[in-house]
Every structure is written in C-alpha cells, then in structure tokens.
N, C-alpha and C positions, 0 to 999 in steps of 0.2 A: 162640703165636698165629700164624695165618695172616694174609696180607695180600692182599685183592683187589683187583686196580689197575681204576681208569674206565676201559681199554682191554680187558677181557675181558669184566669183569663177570658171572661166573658164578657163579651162585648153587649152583647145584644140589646140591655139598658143604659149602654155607656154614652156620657154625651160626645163620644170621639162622633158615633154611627147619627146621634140626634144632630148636631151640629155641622153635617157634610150639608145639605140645600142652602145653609147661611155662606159657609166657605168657599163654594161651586162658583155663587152669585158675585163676590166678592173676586172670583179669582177670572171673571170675565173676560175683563183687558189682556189677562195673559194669555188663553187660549185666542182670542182674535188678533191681536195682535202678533203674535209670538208662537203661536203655537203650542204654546206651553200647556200641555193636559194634566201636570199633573204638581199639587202642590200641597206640603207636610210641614205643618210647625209643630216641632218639638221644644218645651221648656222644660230643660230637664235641673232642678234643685238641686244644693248639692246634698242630700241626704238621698239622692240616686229616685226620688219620684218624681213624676213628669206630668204632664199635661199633650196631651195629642192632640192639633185639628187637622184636617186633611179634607181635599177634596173624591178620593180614592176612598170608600171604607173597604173595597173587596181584598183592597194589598194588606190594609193596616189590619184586616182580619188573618189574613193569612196571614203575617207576618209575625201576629201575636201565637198562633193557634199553633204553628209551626216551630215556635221558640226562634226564632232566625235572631234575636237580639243577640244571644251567645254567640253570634258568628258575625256580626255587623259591627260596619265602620262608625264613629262616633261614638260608642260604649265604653270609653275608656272609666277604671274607677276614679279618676278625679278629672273635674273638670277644667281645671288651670293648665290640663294639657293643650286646650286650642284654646288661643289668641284669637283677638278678635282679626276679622280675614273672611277667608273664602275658602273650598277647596272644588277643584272638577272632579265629576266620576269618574272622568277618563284614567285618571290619576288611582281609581280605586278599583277597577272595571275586574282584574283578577280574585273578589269576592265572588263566593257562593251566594250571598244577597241580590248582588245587582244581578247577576246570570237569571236568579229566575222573576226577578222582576222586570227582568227582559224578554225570557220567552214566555213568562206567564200573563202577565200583565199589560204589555208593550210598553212598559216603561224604562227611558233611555236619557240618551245623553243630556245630562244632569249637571247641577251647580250645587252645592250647599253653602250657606252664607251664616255665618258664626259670628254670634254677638252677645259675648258676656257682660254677667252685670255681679252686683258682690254676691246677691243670692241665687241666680238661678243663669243658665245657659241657656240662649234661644237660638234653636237650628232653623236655617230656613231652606227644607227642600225641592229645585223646580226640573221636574223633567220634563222630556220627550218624547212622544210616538219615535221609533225605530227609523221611519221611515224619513223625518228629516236630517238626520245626521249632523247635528250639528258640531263646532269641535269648540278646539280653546280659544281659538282669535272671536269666534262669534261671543262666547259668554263671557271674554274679558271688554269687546266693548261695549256689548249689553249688562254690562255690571250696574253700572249707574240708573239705569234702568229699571235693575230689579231692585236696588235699593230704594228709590223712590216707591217703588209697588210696596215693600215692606214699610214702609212709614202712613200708606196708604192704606193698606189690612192693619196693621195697629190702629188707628183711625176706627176703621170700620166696624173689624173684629172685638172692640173691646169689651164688651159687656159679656160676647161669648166667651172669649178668653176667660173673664172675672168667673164666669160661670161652668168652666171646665169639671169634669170629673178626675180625680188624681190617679196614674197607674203607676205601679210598681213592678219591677221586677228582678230577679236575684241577682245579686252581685259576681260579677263576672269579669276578666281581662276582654280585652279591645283585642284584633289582631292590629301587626303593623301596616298601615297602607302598601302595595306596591307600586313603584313608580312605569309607567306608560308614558310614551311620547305620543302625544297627539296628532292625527293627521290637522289638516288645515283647510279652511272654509272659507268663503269669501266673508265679509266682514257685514252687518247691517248696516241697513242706510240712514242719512241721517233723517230722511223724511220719515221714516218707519219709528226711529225711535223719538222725534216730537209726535207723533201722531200717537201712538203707547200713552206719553208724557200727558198728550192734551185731554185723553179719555179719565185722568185720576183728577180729583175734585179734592185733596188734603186740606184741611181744615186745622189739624192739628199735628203737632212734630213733639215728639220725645226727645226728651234733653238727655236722658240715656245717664252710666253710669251711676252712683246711688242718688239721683235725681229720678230715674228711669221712670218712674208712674206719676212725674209730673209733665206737661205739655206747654210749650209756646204756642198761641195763634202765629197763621202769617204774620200780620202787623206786630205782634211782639218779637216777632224773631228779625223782621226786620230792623226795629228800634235798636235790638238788641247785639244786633251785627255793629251800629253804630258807637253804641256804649262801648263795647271791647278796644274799639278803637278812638275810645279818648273824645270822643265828643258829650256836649253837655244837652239838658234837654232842650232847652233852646235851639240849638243848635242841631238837634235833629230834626225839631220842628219844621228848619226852615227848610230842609234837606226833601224832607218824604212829602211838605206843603202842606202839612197837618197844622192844629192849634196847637198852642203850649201847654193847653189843661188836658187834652185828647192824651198829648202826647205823655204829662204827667202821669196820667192813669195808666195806661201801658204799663210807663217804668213801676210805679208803684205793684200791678199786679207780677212784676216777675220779679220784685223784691221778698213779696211774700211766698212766691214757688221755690225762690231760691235760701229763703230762711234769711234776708240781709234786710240790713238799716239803710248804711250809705252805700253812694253807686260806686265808690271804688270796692265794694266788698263783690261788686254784682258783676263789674267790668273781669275783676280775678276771676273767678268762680266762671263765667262767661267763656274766658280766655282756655280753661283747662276744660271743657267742655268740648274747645273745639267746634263752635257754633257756625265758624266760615264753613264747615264741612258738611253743616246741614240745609246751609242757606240755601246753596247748591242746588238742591233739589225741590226750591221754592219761585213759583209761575211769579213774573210781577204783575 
C-alpha cells in the first residue's frame, strides 16, 4: 500500500480516484432506489491512517486539497469516542464541511453509520441531492435498509477495499457536534424498501467484531442462528430439510472461522456476536 501524507495530498494516482467506476457500480441500488447520490467509506485505523472509497472524487478532492479534515465531524483523536450506532447530518448541519458540501456539491441530507472493530473504524457516509429533503423519521426507518447495503458493498467491495491506498493526515481535535431538531418527512414505504432489499444479491455476511474479515454464507448463518439456540445438527437438519452430512459441513466450516472444536464453544462465541442481528437482513 501506499501512503499519502496531509502535506501533499495528491490524489491524482490515488486508488480513492481509481476506485470511484467500481464504487459508482456498486452503489447503484442506492441512487435508484433511494436516491441516494452519494456514498463514502471511511476506515480509519487507530494510528489515525485511513482508507477512502467514495463514489464522489470531485468532494473527496476538495476536501483533501482544502484541509476541511481540520474542521470535520468524525476526526476525533481516538476512536473509542463513537460507539457502534449511527448519527444524522441534521444533527451536524452547523459545520463549515457540510455548508459547502451543500452549496458546492449538492450534497445533503445525510446518515453516517459507525462500526468499530478492535483495529480500525468504518464510517459509512450516504447523502443526498438538496432537492429531496429528506429528515430523521425517513433515515431512521431506512436504517435497516442501509445496513443491508453495507453488508452488500463489503460483499462486493472486497478485493478493492484489500487493495486500498492508505491516507494520512495530521493530528488534529474534532469539533463538538451541534445539536438540530429535525423537521419531519413522511416515512418510506414498505414496498420501496423490499424492492431496495430484492435489488442486493449478498452472498456473504461479516461476523464483525475481531472475527470481522471472516464471513458466513447464507446457509451458514442460518445453521448458525440454529446452533445459538441450542439445537443439535441433527436437529437442524430436519429444520432447514437439509442432510445431516450437508449439514455437518456447514457446522464444521464455521468451526474453523470461529477457531472452535466443540459446538458449545461455537454456540458462545455465536451468542456474543449477536448473530440474530445479522440474520435480519438475510432473503430466505
């Protein structure tokens, strides 16, 4: 990997700019469906270097060339400050960052979704055109939504991501957010958001936490919804209509993701995962 220092700042061979046609492609469903134009993963390590993709390079150039880091939300110096969670822009909209990524840009009413892990923080940025307005009731019940998307770009993105270039930039304090009350929107439908849901094809799901770059298939996570809950393989066998050897191999491969022998060690390790939270967002 390369490394870009806050004192050059040049983009121009950076794979932020090579890697926007793969991101664009990827971030399809959220512009058709949702409107969503505009979308930024940030992984930022805790030794303060990061990885940028983005569908946007003209912001993420500005935003590097201009220094705006110094003055943006999520820059705090440690990262243990955000919990895994969410926050609205509405919530941040009195930054000098969003202002001109609003008149410059047209980029708006926004979500970012925070998912730490032991070594590294992943931000997930999605806005909007100006022009739909959306507020808080819209992005808290398209949350679900966008979390599936993100399990769907891990998925996709992986090999880009593996192949990121690393940026760096100078250490610096966060401001504090300020707080905004939101106007209010009528809520999406729920046809709108299975139709979102029916457009992603996930094949694979992050177990997250320092599991985080191992993965369930479907079928493993559903076995594995089963195991947490104290059934045997048999007994899931008869469950999903599968065989008992089908079903052994399953358990066996998420024995070995999970580093365990016996299935009580898999069913623990399962349980603190929080695996019913992922299932969630799995088509049967």
């Amino acid at each position: 990997m390369n490394t870009s220092t806050g004192q050059t700042l040049d983009l121009q061979h950076h794979s932020i700019l090579a890697s926007i046609p793969a991101v664009t492609e990827i971030c399809h469903p959220l512009l058709n469906y949702y409107k969503i134009n505009y979308f930024n993963h940030i992984r930022q390590f805790n030794d303060k270097t990061r990885i940028c993709l983005t569908n946007n390079g003209d912001w993420v150039q500005y935003f590097c060339k201009n220094r705006l880091y110094l003055d943006a939300p999520f820059e705090e110096d440690k990262l243990e400050t955000y919990p895994k969670g969410y926050i609205l822009w509405e919530l941040l909209k009195d930054t000098s960052v969003f202002a001109q990524a609003h008149q410059l840009f047209n980029i708006d009413h926004g979500i970012t979704v925070i998912e730490p892990s032991d070594e590294f923080t992943d931000f997930y940025h999605f806005g909007m055109p100006s022009s739909q307005k959306k507020s808080y009731e819209f992005y808290l019940s398209a949350l679900p939504s966008l979390q599936t998307f993100i399990l769907y770009y891990k998925e996709k993105a992986a090999k880009v991501i593996a192949n990121a270039d690393l940026l760096h930039f100078p250490e610096f304090d966060g401001p504090e957010p300020k707080i905004k009350v939101p106007e209010t929107e009528p809520l999406l439908s729920k046809q709108q958001e299975q139709a979102f849901l029916n457009s992603l094809n996930i094949k694979r799901f992050p177990l997250g936490g320092k599991y985080n770059n191992q993965y369930l298939t479907s079928r493993e996570l559903h076995i594995a919804r089963w195991l947490v809950e104290g059934k045997s393989a048999s007994e899931i066998a008869m469950i999903l209509g599968i065989s008992q050897h089908t079903t052994n191999t399953h358990v066996n491969h998420i024995k070995e993701k999970l580093g365990c022998v016996k299935l009580t060690q898999v069913a623990y390790k399962l349980a603190g995962l929080n695996i019913s939270k992922v299932l969630e967002q799995v088509r049967d």
